[in-house]
TORKOL-670908 format. One line per 2 residues: for each residue z, y, x of C-alpha. Coordinates in pm, 1 decimal. Last residue first. Layout:
BEGIN
Z,Y,X ~ ...
This chain:
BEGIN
-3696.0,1609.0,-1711.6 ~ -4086.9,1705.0,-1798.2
-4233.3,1475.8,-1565.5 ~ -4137.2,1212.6,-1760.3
-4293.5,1239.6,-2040.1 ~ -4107.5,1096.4,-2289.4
-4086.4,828.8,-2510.2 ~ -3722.5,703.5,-2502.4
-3803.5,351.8,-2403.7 ~ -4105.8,360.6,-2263.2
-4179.6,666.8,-2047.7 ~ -3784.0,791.6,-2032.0
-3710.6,395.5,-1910.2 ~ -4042.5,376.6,-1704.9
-3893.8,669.9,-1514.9 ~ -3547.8,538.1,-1479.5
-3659.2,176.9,-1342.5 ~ -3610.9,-60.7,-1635.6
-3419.5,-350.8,-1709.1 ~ -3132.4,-210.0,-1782.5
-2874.5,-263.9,-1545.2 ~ -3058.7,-406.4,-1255.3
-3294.4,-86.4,-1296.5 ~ -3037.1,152.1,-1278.0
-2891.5,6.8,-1009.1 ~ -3205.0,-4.4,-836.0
-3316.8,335.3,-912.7 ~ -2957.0,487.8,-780.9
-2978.9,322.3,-491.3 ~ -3301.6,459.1,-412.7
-3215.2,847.2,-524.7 ~ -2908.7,817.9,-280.4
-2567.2,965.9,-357.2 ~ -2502.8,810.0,-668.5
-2191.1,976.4,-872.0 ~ -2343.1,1038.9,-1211.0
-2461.4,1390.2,-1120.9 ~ -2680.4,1302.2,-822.7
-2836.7,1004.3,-1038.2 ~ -2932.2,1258.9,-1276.8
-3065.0,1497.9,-1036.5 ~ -3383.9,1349.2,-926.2
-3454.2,1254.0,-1297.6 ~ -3516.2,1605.2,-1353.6
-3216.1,1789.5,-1580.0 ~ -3258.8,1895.6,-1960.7
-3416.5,1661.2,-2161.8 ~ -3084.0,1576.8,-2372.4
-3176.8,1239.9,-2346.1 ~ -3209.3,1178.5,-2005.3
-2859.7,1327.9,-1991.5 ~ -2780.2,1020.9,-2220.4
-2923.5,779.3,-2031.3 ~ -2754.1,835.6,-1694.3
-2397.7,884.0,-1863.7 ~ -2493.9,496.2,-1972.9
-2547.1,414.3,-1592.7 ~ -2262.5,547.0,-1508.5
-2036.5,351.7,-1737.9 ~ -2166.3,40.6,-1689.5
-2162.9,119.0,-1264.3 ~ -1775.4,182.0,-1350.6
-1769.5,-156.5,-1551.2 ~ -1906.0,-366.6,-1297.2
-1714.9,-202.7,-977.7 ~ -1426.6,-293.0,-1163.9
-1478.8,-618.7,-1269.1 ~ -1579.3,-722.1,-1576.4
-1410.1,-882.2,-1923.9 ~ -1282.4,-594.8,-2016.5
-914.9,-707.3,-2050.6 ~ -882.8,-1003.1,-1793.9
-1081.3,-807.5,-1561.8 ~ -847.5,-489.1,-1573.4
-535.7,-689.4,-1562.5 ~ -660.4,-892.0,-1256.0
-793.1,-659.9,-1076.5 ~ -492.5,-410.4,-1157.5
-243.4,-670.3,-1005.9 ~ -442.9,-672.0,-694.7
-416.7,-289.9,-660.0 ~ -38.7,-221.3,-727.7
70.4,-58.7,-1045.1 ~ 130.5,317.9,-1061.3
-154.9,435.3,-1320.8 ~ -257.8,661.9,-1069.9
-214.5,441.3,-769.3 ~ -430.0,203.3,-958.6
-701.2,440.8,-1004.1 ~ -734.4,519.9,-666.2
-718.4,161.7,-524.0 ~ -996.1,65.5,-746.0
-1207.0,343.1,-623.2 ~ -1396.2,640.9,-847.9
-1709.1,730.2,-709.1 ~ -1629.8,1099.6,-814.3
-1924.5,1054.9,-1097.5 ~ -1673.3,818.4,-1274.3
-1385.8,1090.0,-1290.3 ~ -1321.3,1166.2,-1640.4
-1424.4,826.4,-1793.2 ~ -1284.7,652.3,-1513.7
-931.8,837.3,-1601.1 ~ -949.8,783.8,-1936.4
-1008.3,390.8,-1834.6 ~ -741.6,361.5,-1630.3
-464.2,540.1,-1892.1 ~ -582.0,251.3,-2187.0
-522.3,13.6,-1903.5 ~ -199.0,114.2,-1872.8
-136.3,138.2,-2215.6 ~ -268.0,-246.7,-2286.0
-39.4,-356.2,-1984.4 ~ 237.7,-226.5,-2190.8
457.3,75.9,-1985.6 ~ 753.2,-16.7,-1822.7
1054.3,102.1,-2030.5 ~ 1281.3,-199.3,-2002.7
1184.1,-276.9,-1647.2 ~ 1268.2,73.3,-1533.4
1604.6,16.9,-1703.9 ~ 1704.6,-269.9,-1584.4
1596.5,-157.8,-1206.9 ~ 1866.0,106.5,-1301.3
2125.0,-94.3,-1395.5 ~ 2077.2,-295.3,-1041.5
2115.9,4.3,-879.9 ~ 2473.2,85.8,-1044.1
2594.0,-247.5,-1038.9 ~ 2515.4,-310.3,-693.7
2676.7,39.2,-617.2 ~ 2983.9,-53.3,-796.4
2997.6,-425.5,-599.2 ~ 2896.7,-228.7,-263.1
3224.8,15.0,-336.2 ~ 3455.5,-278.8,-446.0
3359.0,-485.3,-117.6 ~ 3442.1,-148.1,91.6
3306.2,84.3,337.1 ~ 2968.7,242.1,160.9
2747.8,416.7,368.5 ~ 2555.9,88.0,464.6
2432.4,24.2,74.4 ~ 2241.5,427.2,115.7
2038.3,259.7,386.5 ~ 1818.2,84.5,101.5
1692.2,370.6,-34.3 ~ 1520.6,360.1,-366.0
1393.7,698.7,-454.3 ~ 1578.3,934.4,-713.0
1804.4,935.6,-963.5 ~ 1599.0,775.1,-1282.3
1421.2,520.0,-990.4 ~ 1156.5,499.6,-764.2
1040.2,191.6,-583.1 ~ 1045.4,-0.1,-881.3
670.9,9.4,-912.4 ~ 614.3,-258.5,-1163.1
232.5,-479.2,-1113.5 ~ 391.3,-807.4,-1144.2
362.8,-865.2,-735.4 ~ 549.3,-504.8,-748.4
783.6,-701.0,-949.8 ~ 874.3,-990.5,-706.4
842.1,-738.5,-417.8 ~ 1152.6,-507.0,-583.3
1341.8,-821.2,-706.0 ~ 1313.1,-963.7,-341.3
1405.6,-639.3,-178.7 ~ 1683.5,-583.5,-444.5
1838.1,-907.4,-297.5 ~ 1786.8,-879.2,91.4
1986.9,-551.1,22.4 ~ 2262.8,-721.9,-146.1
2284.7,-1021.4,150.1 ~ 2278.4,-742.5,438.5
2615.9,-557.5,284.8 ~ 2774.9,-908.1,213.7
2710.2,-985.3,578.5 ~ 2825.3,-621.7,679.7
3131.5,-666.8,507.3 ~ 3231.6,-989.4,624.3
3220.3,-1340.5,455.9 ~ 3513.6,-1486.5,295.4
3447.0,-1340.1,-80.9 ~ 3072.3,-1407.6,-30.0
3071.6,-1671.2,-329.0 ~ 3284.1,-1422.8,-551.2
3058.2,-1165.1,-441.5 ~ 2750.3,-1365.7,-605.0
2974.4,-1436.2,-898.1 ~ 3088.2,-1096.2,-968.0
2747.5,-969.8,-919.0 ~ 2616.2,-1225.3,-1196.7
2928.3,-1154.4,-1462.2 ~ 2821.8,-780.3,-1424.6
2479.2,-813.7,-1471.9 ~ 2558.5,-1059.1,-1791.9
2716.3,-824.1,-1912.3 ~ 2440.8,-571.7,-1910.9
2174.4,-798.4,-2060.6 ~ 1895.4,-697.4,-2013.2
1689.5,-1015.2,-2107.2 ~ 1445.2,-953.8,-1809.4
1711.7,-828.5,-1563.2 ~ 1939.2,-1066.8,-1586.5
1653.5,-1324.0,-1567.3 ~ 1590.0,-1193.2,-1228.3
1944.2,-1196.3,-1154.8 ~ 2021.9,-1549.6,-1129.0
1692.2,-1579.6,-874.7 ~ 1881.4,-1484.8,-596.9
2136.3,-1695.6,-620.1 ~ 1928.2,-1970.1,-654.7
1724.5,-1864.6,-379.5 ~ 2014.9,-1975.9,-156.2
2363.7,-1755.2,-32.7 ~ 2474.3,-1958.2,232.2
2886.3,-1962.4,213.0 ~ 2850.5,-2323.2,148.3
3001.1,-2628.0,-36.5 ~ 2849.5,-2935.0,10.6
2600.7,-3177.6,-170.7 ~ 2530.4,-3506.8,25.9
2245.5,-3480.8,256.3 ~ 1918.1,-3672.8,109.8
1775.9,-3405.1,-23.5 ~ 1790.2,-3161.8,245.4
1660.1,-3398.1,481.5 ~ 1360.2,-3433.3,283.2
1321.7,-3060.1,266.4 ~ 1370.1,-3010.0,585.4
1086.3,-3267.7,633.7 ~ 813.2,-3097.4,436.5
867.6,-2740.4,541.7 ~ 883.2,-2836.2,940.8
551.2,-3072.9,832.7 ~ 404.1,-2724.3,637.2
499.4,-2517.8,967.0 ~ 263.8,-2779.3,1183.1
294.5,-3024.1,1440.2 ~ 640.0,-2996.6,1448.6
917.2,-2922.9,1758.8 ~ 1290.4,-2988.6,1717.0
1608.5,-2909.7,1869.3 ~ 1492.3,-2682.4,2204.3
1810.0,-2546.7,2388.1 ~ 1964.2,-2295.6,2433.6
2250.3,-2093.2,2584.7 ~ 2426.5,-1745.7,2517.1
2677.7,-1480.6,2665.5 ~ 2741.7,-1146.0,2574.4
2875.0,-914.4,2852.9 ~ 2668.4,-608.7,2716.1
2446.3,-552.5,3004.0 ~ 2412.2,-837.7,3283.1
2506.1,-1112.1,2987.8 ~ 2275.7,-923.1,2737.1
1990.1,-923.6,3041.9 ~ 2028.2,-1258.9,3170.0
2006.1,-1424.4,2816.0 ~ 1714.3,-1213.2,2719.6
1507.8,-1346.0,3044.8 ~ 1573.5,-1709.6,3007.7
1516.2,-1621.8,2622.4 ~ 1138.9,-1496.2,2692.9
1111.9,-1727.2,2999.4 ~ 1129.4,-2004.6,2729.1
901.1,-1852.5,2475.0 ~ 631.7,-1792.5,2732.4
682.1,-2134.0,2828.6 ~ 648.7,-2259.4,2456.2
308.7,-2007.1,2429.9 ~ 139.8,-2169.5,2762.2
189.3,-2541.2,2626.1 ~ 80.1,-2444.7,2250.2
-237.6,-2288.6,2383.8 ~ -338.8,-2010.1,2159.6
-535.3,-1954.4,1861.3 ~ -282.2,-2180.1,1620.9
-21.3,-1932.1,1740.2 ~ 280.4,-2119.8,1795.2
597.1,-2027.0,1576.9 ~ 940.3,-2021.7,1709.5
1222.4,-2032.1,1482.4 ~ 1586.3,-1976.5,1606.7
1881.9,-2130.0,1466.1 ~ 2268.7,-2018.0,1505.4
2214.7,-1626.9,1461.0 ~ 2387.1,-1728.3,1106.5
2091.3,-1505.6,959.4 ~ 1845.4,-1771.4,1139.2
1692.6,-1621.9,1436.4 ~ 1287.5,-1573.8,1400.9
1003.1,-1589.6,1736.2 ~ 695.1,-1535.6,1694.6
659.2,-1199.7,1514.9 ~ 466.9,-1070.9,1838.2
792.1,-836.8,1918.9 ~ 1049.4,-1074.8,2021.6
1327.7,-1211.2,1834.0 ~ 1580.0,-1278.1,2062.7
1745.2,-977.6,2144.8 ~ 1810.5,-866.5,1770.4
1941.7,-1242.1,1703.5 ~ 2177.8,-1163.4,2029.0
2288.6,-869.1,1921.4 ~ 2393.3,-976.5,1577.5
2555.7,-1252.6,1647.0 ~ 2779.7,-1061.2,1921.5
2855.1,-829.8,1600.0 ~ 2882.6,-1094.3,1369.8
3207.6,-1260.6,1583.9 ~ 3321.3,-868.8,1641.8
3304.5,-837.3,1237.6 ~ 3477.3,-1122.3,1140.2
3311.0,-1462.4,1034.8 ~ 3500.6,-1708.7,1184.4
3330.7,-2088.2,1127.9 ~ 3108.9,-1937.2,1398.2
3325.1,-1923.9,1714.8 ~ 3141.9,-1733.0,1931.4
3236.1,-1807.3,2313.3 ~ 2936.7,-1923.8,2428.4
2682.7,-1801.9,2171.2 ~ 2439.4,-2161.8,2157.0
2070.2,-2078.8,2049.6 ~ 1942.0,-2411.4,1888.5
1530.4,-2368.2,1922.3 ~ 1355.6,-2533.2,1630.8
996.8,-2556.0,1741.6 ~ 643.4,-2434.8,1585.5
304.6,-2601.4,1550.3 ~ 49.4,-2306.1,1349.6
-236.1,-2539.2,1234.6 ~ -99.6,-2583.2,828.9
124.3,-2316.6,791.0 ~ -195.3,-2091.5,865.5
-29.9,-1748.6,1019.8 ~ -48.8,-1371.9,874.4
342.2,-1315.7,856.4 ~ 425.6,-948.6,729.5
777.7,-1059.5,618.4 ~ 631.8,-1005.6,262.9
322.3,-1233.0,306.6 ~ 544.1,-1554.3,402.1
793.7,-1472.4,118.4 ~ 529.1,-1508.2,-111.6
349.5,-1797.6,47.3 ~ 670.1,-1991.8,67.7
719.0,-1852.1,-354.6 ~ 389.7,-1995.0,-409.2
445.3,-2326.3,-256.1 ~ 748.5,-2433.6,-472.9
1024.6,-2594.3,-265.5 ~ 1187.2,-2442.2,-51.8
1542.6,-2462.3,40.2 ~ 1496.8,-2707.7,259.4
1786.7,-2582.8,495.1 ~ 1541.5,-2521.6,780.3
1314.7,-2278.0,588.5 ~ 1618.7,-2103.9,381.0
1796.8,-1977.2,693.5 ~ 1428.9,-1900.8,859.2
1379.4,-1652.6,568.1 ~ 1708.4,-1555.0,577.4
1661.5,-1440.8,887.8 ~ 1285.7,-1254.1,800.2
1484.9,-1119.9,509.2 ~ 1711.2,-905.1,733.7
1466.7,-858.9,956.8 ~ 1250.8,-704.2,638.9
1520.0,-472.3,529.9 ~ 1494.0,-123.8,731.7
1069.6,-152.5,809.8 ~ 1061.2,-219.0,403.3
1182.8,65.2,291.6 ~ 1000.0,310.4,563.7
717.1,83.8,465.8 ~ 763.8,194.6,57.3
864.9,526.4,104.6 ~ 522.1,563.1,365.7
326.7,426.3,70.0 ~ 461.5,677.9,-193.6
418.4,982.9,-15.9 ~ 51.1,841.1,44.8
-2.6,804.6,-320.7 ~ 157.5,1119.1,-392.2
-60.3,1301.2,-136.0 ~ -394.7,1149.1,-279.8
-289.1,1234.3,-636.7 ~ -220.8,1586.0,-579.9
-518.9,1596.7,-370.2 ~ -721.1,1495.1,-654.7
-581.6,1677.9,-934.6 ~ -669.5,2009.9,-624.3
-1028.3,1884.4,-631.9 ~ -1028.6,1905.6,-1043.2
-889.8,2240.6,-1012.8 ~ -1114.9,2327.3,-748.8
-1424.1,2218.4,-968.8 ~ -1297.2,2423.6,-1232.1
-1230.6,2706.7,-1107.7 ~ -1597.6,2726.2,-917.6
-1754.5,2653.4,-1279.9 ~ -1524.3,2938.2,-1404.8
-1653.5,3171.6,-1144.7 ~ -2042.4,3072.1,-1174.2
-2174.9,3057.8,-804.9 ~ -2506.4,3260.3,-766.7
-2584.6,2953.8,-601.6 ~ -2563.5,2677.4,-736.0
-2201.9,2472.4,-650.4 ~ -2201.1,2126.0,-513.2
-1918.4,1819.2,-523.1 ~ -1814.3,1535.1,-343.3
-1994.9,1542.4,-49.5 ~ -1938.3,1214.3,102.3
-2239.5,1210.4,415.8 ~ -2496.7,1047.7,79.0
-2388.8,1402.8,-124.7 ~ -2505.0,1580.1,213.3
-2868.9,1466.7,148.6 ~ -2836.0,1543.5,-199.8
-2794.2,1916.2,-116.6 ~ -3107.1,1894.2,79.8
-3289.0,1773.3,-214.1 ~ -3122.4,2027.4,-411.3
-3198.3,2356.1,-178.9 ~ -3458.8,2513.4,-405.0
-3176.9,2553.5,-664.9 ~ -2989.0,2707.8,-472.2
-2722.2,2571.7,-229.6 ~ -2331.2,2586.3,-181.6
-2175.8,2236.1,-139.2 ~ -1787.4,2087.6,-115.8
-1693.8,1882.4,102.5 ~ -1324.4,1718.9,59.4
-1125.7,1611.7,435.4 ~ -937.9,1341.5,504.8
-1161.1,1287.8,803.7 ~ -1351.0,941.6,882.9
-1548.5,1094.0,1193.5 ~ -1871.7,1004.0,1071.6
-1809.4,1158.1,728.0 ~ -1639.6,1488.1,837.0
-1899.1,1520.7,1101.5 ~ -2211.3,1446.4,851.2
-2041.1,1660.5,576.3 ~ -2104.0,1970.4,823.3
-2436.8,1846.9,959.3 ~ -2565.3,1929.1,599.6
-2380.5,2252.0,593.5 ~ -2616.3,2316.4,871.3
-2531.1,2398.2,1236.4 ~ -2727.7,2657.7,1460.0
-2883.5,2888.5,1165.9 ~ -2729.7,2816.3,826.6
-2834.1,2599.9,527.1 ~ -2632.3,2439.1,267.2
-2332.7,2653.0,232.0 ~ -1990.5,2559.1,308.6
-1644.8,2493.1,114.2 ~ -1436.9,2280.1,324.9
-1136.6,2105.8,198.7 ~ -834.4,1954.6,295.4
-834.4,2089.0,635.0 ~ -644.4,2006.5,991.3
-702.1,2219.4,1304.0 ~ -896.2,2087.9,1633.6
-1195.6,1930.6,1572.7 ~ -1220.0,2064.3,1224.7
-1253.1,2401.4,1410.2 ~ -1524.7,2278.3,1642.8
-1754.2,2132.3,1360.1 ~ -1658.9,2474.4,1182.1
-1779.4,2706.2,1486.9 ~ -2146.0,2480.6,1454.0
-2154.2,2513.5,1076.9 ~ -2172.0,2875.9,1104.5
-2108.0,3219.3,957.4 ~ -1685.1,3108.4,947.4
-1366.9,3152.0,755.4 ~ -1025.9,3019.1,771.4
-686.5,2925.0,682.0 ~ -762.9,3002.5,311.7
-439.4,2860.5,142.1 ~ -549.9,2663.3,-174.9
-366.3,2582.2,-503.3 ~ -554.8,2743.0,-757.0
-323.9,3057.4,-786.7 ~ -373.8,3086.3,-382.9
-747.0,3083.5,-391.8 ~ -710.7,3429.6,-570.2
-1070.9,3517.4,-483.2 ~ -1205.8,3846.9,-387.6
-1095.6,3822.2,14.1 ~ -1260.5,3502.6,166.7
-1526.0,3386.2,-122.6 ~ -1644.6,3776.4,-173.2
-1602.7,3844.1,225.2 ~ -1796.2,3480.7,296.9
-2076.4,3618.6,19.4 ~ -2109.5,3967.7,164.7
-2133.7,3849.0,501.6 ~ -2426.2,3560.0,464.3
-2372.7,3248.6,716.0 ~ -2138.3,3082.1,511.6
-1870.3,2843.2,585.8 ~ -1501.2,2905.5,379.7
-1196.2,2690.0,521.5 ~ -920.9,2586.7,274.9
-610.2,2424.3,309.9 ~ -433.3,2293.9,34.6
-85.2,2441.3,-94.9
């Protein structure tokens, strides 16, 4: 349910609107009802509302100044207009505050059912989209240390080598830096008594708490998923000699406290420093290529990118034979490293896709979670889960829709909501691909941009209800989604050439004082 607040200043209509409509069986919970704009201004204040449904004029506060509060103030809230017919040009006004629809007074019941029903698609839509996001950071605010260590793991063993993948990962682990002015240092962080060619639990565990220490909160400072390494990265906007002695009385400070508090011990020391994260990049890799091969328990982006090829040919064997393998190479590692390495591996399929436009978020039973991995207490328990997941991703992929159907579902919906002022976000929540990928799909197969084909669109509605003869030209723009008579003129007239009275004078020869 919705909630719904009724404004109007005349009793018999707010009674009729209030108590003689089943607001429930559209959706809506009337939580209140008001004669003025001025009590609903100090409602809204206070209470939350999906929509209002107010009438144009009152005495001390206007419906007008209604929509102008919910607009200024940036509330998640739907307008909707009552006015006569007299009242249009003031109705208009409110359309430019975000009114998004307007009822004429005496209000037709199945017009009124309709416009709800088509507010209450929208809500439905808006709160799925936003169920959806908060999935998605929750998600990602569980795994993204994890990848942010193997992140720095891959960085300073030259693992990488193709600039859009550094970019990639750079974006996921929510780091907005230029890798070609941001300097950063290798800082060695020393665990005194830590052996780390022993990998049990209580070894990981002191690991553990000192990587969590040591990365600070201004996403400058990364630990290596061995807890060996950290990365500290200089703000190009800051002084480089002020940032490394915040970073050093940063870990002075960390290695009193864990010593004071948990009895875990560490020292550092600075290894490296680089001009910029591109030289750091650059040289790793070097060095990386000139070491002789060795074995190691490090789990690479070759791993990782085994599976997505799995998952493209689908081939179920294969899935099996690839876990096996990438367990196989963990078989020495602890539980909660092998744990941490799966879930850094469906986040990488899940971004790699969502990059591709595929919303793998949700899945045949249920939401992705990644917390469910660390309920599981055994090797053979995360392998069957793996398994299990990664089946599922398979199976997504397999029946993803064809980018032709997708678009096919776009444009349906611009076509039924273009006078909405229809955004590209919207519609590409409701086709479920992300909004950069719909750009591109939607440009490569129309040929415009968004915005360009939508104004298209409304601009040929606008001609054909200047056909039909039967509104003014002061309301078609209304009814095609512009809000302001001006803007309206000059986009009509930048899309055909003429403004919309010389169009009906010259072009469909009519006097244009008679629509």
């Amino acid at each position: 349910m919705y909630n719904l607040v009724v404004v109007d200043d005349e009793r018999i209509i707010r009674t009729g609107l209030s108590e003689y409509v089943d607001w429930n069986e559209m959706g809506f919970t009337l939580v209140a009802a008001f004669g003025d704009g001025r009590d609903t201004i100090e409602y809204l204040a206070r209470n939350h509302a999906d929509v209002v449904l107010t009438d144009i004029k009152m005495v001390k506060a206007s419906g007008l100044e209604v929509a102008q509060y919910v607009h200024e103030n940036h509330l998640p809230v739907i307008t909707v207009i009552m006015s006569g017919h007299r009242d249009f040009e003031y109705a208009r006004s409110a359309m430019e505050f975000g009114a998004r629809h307007y009822l004429l007074k005496p209000i037709d019941n199945d017009e009124m059912r309709s416009v709800f029903a088509s507010i209450r698609g929208e809500l439905d839509h808006r709160r799925e989209a936003l169920d959806r996001r908060n999935r998605e950071r929750h998600n990602l605010d569980d795994v993204i240390p994890i990848i942010r260590r193997q992140f720095v793991q891959d960085l300073l063993d030259g693992r990488y080598t193709d600039p859009t993948e550094f970019e990639t990962i750079l974006s996921l682990i929510g780091l907005s830096i230029d890798p070609e002015r941001s300097r950063c240092l290798v800082i060695r962080l020393l665990p005194i008594g830590v052996d780390h060619s022993n990998n049990g639990d209580s070894g990981m565990t002191k690991i553990a708490s000192i990587s969590s220490a040591v990365e600070d909160e201004e996403k400058s400072l990364f630990v290596t998923k061995n807890g060996d390494q950290a990365l500290a990265i200089c703000r190009a906007n800051q002084d480089p000699e002020w940032q490394l002695q915040r970073i050093q009385d940063h870990l002075d400070a960390v290695a009193e406290r864990l010593n004071r508090t948990a009895g875990v011990r560490f020292e550092y020391e600075i290894a490296e420093r680089y001009e910029h994260l591109n030289q750091l990049v650059y040289r790793a890799r070097r060095r990386a290529q000139q070491d002789e091969p060795r074995e190691s328990s490090h789990i690479g982006l070759g791993h990782y990118g085994a599976f997505f090829s799995v998952l493209e040919n689908r081939d179920r064997d294969e899935l099996h034979s690839a876990v096996h393998d990438l367990l196989l190479h963990m078989e020495s590692m602890s539980l909660v490293f092998v744990q941490n390495t799966i879930v850094e591996l469906f986040a990488r399929i899940i971004y790699h896709y969502a990059s591709l436009g595929i919303d793998l978020w949700n899945l045949p039973s249920g939401p992705f979670d990644y917390r469910d991995i660390h309920t599981l207490y055994s090797v053979p328990a995360v392998r069957d889960w793996t398994i299990r997941k990664l089946g599922e991703l398979m199976e997504v992929i397999e029946h993803r829709e064809r980018p032709q159907d997708t678009l096919h579902k776009a444009l349906s919906y611009i076509e039924a909501h273009f006078d909405d002022d229809p955004s590209r976000e919207e519609v590409a929540n409701y086709v479920h691909v992300n909004p950069s990928y719909f750009s591109r799909l939607f440009r490569q197969k129309t040929g415009k941009t968004f915005t360009e084909y939508v104004t298209s669109i409304r601009i040929q509605k606008a001609v054909d209800l200047m056909g039909t003869g039967a509104h003014r030209i002061g309301e078609i723009g209304t009814l095609v989604g512009y809000k302001s008579a001006n803007y309206f003129a000059r986009v009509f007239k930048q899309e055909t050439g003429y403004s919309p009275t010389e169009y009906v004078r010259k072009v469909l020869d009519k006097n244009p004082g008679s629509i």
